[in-house]
MIROFI-473214 format. One line per field, with one value per residue (C-alpha): residue number from 1; residue in one letter; x, y, z. Coordinates in steps of 0.5 Angstrom, whole numbers. Layout:
N
num	NUM/...
residu	A/...
xx	X/...
yy	Y/...
zz	Z/...
***
This chain:
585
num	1/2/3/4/5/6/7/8/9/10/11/12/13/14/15/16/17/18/19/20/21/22/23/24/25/26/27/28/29/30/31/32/33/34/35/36/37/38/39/40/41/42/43/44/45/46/47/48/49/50/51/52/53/54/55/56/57/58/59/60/61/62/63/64/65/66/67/68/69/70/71/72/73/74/75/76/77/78/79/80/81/82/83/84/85/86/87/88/89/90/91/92/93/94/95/96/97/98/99/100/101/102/103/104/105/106/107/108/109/110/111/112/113/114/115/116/117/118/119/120/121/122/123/124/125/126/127/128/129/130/131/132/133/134/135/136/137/138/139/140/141/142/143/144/145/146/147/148/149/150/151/152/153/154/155/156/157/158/159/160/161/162/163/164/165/166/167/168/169/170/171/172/173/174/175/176/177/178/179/180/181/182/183/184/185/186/187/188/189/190/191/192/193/194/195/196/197/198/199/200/201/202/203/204/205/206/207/208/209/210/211/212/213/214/215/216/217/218/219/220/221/222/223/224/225/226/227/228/229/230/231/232/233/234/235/236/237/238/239/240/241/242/243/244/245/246/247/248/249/250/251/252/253/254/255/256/257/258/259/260/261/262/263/264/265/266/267/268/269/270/271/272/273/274/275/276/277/278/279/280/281/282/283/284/285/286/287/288/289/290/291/292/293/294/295/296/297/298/299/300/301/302/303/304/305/306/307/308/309/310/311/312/313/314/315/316/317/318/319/320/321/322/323/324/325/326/327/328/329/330/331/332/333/334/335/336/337/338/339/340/341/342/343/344/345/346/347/348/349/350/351/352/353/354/355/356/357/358/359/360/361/362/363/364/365/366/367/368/369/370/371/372/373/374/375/376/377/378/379/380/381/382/383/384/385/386/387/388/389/390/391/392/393/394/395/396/397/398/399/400/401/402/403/404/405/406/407/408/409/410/411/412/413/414/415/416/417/418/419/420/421/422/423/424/425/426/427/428/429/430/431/432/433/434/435/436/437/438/439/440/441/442/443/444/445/446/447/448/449/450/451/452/453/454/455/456/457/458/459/460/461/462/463/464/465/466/467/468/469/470/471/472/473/474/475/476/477/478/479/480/481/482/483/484/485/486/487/488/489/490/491/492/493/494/495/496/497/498/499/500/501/502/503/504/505/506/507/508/509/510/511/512/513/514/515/516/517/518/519/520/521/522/523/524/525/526/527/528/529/530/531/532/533/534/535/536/537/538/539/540/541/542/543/544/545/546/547/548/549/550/551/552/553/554/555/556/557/558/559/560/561/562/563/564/565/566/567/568/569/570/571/572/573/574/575/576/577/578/579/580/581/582/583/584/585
residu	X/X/X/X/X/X/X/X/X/X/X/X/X/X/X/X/X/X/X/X/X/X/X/X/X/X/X/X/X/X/X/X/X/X/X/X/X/X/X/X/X/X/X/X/X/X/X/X/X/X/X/X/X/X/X/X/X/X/X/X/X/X/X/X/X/X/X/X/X/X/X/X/X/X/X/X/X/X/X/X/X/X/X/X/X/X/X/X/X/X/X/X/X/X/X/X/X/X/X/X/X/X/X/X/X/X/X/X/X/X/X/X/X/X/X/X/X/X/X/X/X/X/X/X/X/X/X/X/X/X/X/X/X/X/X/X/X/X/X/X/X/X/X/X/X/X/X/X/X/X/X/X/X/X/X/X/X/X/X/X/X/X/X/X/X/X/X/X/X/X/X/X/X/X/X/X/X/X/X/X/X/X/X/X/X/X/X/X/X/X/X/X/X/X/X/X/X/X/X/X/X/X/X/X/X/X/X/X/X/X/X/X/X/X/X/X/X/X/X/X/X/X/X/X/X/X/X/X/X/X/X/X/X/X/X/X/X/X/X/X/X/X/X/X/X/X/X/X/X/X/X/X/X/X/X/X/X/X/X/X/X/X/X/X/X/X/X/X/X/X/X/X/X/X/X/X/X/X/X/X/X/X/X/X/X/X/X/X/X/X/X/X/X/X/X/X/X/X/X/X/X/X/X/X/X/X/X/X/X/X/X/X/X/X/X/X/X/X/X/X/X/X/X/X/X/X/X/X/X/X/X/X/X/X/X/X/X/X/X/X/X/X/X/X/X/X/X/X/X/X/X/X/X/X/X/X/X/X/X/X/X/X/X/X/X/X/X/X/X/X/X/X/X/X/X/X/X/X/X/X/X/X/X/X/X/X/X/X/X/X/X/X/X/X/X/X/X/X/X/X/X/X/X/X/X/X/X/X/X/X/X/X/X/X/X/X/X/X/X/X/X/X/X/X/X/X/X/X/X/X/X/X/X/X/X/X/X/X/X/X/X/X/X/X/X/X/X/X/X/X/X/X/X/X/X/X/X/X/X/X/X/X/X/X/X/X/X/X/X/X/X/X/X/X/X/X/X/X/X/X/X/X/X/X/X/X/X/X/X/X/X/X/X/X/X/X/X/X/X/X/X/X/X/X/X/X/X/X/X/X/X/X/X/X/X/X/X/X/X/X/X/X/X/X/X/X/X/X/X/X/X/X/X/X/X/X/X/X/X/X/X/X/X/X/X/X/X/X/X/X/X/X/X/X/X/X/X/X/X/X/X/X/X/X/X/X/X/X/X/X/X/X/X/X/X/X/X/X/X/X/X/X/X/X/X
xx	0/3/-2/-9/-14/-20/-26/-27/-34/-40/-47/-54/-56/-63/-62/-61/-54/-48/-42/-35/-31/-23/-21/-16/-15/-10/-10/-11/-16/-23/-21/-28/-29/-38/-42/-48/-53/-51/-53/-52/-49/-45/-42/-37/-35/-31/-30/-25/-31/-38/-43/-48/-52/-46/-46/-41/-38/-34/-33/-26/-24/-25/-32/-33/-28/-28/-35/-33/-35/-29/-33/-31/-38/-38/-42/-42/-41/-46/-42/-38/-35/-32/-26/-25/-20/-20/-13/-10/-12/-12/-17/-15/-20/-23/-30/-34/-41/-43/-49/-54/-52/-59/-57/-54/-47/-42/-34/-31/-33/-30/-22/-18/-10/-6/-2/4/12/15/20/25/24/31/29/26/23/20/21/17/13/5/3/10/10/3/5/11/6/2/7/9/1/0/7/6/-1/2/9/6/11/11/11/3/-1/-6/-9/-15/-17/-11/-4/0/8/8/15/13/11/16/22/18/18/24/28/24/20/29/30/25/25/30/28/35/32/25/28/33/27/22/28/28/20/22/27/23/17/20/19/18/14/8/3/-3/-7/-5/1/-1/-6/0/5/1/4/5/8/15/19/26/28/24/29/28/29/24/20/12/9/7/12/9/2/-4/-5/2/-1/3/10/14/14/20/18/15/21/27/25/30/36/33/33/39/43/39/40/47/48/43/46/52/50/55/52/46/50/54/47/43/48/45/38/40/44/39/34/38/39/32/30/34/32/26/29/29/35/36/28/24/17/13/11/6/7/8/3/-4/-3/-9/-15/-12/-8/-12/-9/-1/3/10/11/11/17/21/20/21/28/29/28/34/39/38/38/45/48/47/48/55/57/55/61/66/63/64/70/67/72/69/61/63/66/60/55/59/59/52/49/53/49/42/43/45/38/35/36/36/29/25/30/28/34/30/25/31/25/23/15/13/13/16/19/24/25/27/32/35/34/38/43/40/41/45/51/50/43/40/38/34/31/28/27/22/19/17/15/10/8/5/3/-1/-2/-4/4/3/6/3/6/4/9/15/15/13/19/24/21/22/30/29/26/30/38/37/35/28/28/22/18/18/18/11/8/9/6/1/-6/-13/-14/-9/-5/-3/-7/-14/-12/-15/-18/-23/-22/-22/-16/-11/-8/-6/-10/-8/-10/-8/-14/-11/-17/-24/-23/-18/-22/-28/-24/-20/-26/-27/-20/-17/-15/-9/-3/5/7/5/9/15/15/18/25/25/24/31/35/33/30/35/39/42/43/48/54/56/63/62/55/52/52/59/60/55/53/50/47/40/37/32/35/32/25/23/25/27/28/31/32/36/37/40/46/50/55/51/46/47/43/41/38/39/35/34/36/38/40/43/44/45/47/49/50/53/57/58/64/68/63/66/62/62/59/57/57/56/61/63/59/63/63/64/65/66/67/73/73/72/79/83/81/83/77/79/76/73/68/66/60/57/53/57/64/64/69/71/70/72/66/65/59/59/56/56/54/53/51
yy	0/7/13/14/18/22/22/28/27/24/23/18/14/12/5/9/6/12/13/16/19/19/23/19/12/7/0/-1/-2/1/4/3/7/7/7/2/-2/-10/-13/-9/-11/-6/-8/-4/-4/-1/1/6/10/12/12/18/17/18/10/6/2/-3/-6/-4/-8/-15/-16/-20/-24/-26/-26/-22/-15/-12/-13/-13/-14/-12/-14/-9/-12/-6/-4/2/6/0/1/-4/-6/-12/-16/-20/-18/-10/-7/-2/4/10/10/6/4/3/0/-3/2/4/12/17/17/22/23/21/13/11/12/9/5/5/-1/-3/-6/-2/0/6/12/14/20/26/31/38/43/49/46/44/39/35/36/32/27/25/24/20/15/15/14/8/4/5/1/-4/-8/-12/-17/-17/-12/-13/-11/-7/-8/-12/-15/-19/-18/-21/-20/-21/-20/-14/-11/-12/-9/-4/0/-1/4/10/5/5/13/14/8/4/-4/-7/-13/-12/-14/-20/-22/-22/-26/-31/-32/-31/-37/-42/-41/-43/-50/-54/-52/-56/-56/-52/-47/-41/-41/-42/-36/-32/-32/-34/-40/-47/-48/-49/-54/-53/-60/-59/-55/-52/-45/-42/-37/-36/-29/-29/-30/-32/-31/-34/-37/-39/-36/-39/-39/-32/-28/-26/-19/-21/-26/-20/-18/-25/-21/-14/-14/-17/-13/-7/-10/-9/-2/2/-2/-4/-12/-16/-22/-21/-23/-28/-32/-30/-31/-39/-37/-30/-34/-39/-34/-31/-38/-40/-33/-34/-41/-38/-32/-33/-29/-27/-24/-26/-26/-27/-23/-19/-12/-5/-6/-1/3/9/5/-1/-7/-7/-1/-2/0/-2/-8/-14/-17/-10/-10/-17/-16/-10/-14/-19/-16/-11/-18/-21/-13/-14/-22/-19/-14/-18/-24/-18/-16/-24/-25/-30/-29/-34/-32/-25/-27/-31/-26/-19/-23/-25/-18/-15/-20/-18/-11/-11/-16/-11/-5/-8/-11/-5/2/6/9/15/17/15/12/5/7/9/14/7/4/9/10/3/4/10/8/1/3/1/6/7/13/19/18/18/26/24/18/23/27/22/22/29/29/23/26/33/30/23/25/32/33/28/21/14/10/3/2/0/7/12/9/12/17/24/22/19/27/31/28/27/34/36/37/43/38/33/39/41/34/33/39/40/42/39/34/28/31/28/33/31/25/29/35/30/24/25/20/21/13/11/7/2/5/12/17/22/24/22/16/13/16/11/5/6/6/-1/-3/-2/4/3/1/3/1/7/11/9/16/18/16/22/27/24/23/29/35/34/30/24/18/12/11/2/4/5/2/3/10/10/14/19/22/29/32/36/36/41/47/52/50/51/56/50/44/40/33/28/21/16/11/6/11/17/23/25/32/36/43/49/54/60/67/73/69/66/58/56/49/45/38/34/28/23/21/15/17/22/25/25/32/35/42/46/48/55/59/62/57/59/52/54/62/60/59/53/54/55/48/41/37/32/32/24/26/31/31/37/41/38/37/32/33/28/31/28/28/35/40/45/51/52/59/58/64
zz	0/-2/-2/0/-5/-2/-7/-11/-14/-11/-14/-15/-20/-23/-19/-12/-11/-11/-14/-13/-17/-15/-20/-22/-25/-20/-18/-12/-6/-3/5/7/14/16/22/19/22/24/18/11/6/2/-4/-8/-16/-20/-26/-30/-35/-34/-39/-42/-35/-31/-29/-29/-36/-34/-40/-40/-35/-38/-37/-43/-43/-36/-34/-28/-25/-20/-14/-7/-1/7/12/18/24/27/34/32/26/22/18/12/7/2/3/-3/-9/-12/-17/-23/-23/-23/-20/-14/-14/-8/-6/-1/5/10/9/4/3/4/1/8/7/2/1/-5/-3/-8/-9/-12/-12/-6/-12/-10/-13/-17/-23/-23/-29/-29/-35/-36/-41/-38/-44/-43/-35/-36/-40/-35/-30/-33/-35/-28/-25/-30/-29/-22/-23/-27/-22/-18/-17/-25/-30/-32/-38/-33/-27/-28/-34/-35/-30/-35/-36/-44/-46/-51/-47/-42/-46/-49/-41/-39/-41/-38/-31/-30/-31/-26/-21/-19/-21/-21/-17/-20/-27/-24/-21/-27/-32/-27/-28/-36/-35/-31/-35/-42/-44/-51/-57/-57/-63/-63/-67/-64/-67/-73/-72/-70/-75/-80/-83/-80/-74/-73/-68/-66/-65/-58/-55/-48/-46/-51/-48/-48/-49/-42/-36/-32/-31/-32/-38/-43/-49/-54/-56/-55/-62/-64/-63/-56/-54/-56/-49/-47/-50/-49/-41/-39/-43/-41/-33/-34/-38/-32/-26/-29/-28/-31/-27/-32/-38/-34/-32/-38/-44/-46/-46/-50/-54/-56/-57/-63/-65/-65/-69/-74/-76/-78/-82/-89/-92/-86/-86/-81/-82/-76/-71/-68/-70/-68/-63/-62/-66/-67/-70/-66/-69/-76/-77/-77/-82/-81/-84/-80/-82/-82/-74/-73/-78/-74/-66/-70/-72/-65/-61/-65/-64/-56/-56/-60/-55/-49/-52/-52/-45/-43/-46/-51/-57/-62/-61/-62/-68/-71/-69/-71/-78/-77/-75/-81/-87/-83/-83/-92/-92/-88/-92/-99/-97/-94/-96/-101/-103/-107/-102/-96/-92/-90/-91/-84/-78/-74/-79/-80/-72/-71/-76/-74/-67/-68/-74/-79/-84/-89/-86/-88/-90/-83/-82/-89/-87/-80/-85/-88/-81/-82/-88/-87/-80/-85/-91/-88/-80/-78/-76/-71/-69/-72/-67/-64/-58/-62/-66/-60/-56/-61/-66/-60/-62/-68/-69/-65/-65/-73/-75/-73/-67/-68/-71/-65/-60/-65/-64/-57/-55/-61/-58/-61/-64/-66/-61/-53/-50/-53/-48/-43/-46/-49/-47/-39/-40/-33/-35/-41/-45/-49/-57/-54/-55/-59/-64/-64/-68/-63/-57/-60/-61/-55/-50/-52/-49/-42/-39/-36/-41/-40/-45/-49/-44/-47/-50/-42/-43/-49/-44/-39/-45/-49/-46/-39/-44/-39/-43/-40/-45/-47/-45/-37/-35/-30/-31/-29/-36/-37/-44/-43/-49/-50/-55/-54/-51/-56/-55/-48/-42/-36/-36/-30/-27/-24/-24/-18/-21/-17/-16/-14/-17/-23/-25/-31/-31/-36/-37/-42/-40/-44/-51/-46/-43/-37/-36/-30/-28/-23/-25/-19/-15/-19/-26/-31/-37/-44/-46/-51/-53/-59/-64/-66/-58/-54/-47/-40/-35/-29/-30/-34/-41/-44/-50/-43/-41/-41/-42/-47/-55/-55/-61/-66/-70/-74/-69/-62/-59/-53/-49/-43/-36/-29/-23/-20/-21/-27/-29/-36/-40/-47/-51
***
């Protein structure tokens, strides 16, 4: 149990029951606290959406598929003020029915817990922007309603760890949280719940072929770790997520023991996908999950972002050999990475348009290099040009592209086009989340206009895994952003990309080594720009060539900082712990 919520809204339905409004949608539980007769039975039902009547529309918790209305009932023992709470379960909602009380209710009887993993809080974010400070704290509200143990789906009608969405979070639960533990944990879950391929028409239904064995070969991964159903063998968009959080476990927290315990089943996982690859594309899959307009409506290719998820898999199980000292594999699969990236881009690159056909599609390249060098402030471009011409110059993403479309935009040239997206006003944009759909969760086909507000309705309400935009906002409007060849944050790359945009930002990030923070603000024509690097850590910095620097009140042409990297708007120079005070004008 972690916070207490008062009601902020109470009123009557035609049936005579009551409802209660919190506000906001959590997972959690109801805080009864009443003075009834011996004997009343009091049930209360939850729910994340109300109908045209002002009742409430359960539907998106999972009613038609489970048959079952949140529920929970009490029996007044009738002696005095009672104070109650449910114990082992939680509830994901916004509203409660009560009912079967002898009197009018008031605000004070019902309260609601939230509830969720007693993780520790490690990052923070603020910056002078209303759209982006909201959008930050809705991702926090709805991942917190969704680690229970495990990183669920939602809070009701499932609870499920599926693997895509699992990879898909980690990055921004990590900027915010610290989840070290969490994570080793829930790859413990992935491992002992993988078994043999068996037959069965859900397979077949999911990639759309016939099924295929790996000699019945252990070690394989079901899309849901563990859970309540197995779901099918692991796609290979979904079970990337055996390669994905070990190697992620280990640059956030500087965790070799992830690779040294998880290596075999990263290593068999490339494999396996690799035996379903046909000239090194591979073409089953799921998708770019939850799209507007819901999954009828993906645009990327299938086959474009399950290549893509490979050729990342075999790039990390690459540099896991070389962190692991395992010579032959990083030889193997340095070539193997190689032979998928010229598939990759000899398949799906339109070397005229310098696109690969979709918003996501041209984000998951550039995000994992699989862009032709040089070409990718063209390929971003493509991005913008497809955002303005087909989309109201707003993203269309499932979860996939919107994790990496804010740098594939702002770290390739367009940063004004990913400022104008992220804080666009009306509709096909973030804001009509709440301006129109009342939305404090995400939901899972966000409601960024009114056709994906339609749709969205008849799904849950409470998806982090279109969150995945948060890690935008620490890498590239702080700009921290952990380096391979320190992990751990041990070296830390600074570098924000949106400093023209907005008058603030501020943040920080706890890492092994201590607390790394990154403020700037706009003054004057001027930027001031601090940071702090932690004991035992360095930076990797980079700031703009051809500006007159100050760092510390001295400038930065007399200084000593080494030059590791030149690019053509950026030097980065390598600066030891300390804290900086940097003037750039």
């Amino acid at each position: 149990m972690q916070e207490t919520i008062k009601p902020v809204k109470l009123w009557q339905t035609p049936s005579g029951s009551w409802i209660f409004d919190f506000g906001v949608n959590v997972a959690g539980i109801p805080l009864l606290e009443v003075e009834q007769p011996q004997g009343t039975r009091l049930k209360m039902r939850m729910g994340e959406l109300l109908n045209p009547d002002r009742t409430i529309d359960f539907s998106t918790t999972g009613v038609a598929a489970t048959g079952v209305i949140q529920t929970d009932e009490y029996i007044c023992a009738g002696k005095r003020k009672e104070r109650w709470t449910p114990r082992f379960t939680y509830h994901g909602f916004r509203y409660i029915e009560l009912s079967g009380m002898k009197d009018n209710p008031e605000l004070s009887w019902l309260k609601v817990v939230t509830v969720y993993t007693d993780v520790e809080k490690c990052g923070s974010f603020e910056c002078s922007d209303s759209t982006i400070n909201h959008l930050h704290k809705m991702a926090i509200r709805t991942m917190l309603s969704n680690i229970h143990g495990l990183p669920t789906d939602c809070p009701h009608r499932e609870r499920c760890g599926w693997l895509g969405d699992a990879h898909a979070v980690f990055p921004f639960e990590n900027y915010n949280y610290s989840m070290n533990n969490f994570w080793m944990k829930y790859m413990e879950d992935i491992s002992s719940s993988s078994s043999v391929f068996l037959r069965n028409t859900l397979h077949q239904k999911l990639y759309n072929s016939e099924f295929y064995f790996a000699d019945k070969q252990s070690g394989i991964p079901f899309m849901i770790s563990p859970g309540r159903r197995l779901c099918g063998v692991a796609s290979p968009d979904w079970g990337t997520a055996v390669v994905q959080i070990p190697w992620n476990i280990y640059i956030y927290y500087g965790n070799k023991e992830a690779l040294d315990i998880y290596y075999d089943k990263m290593k068999l996982w490339v494999n396996h996908v690799a035996n379903l690859a046909e000239n090194h594309i591979v073409p089953y899959g799921l998708g770019d999950w939850c799209p507007p307009g819901g999954n009828s409506n993906i645009d990327c290719p299938i086959p474009l972002s399950s290549t893509a998820f490979h050729y990342h898999d075999v790039d990390l199980l690459t540099q896991s050999a070389v962190v692991l000292g395992k010579v032959n594999d990083a030889i193997r699969y340095t070539t193997l990475r190689d032979s998928i990236k010229t598939a990759f881009i000899e398949k799906f690159y339109d070397k005229e348009s310098h696109t690969y056909g979709s918003q996501t599609a041209n984000s998951m390249a550039l995000d994992y290099g699989l862009v032709p060098v040089g070409e990718e402030n063209a390929v971003s471009d493509a991005i913008a040009y497809n955002m303005k011409e087909q989309h109201n110059n707003f993203f269309h993403t499932g979860i996939f592209g919107l994790g990496n479309i804010g740098k594939a935009l702002s770290r390739y040239g367009n940063p004004q086009i990913a400022w104008n997206a992220f804080t666009k006003k009306g509709e096909y944009s973030f804001s009509w989340m709440w301006e129109k759909a009342d939305a404090t969760t995400l939901w899972e086909i966000l409601p960024t206009s009114t056709a994906s507000m339609s749709v969205g309705m008849k799904a849950s309400l409470n998806h982090p895994m279109q969150a995945i935009y948060d890690v935008w906002f620490y890498e590239d409007i702080l700009g921290i952003r952990p380096d391979v060849s320190g992990p751990g944050f041990k070296i830390i790359r600074f570098n924000p990309t949106m400093t023209s945009y907005m008058e603030w930002a501020k943040g920080s990030v706890e890492s092994p080594y201590g607390t790394i923070s990154s403020s700037w603000r706009n003054e004057q024509g001027k930027l001031n720009w601090k940071i702090r690097i932690p004991a035992n850590s360095s930076g990797l910095v980079a700031l703009p060539a051809n500006k007159k620097i100050i760092v510390n009140n001295m400038r930065l042409s007399s200084l000593s900082y080494p030059v590791v990297e030149e690019s053509e708007n950026y030097v980065w120079y390598h600066f030891p712990s300390g804290l900086y005070n940097m003037i750039i004008e």
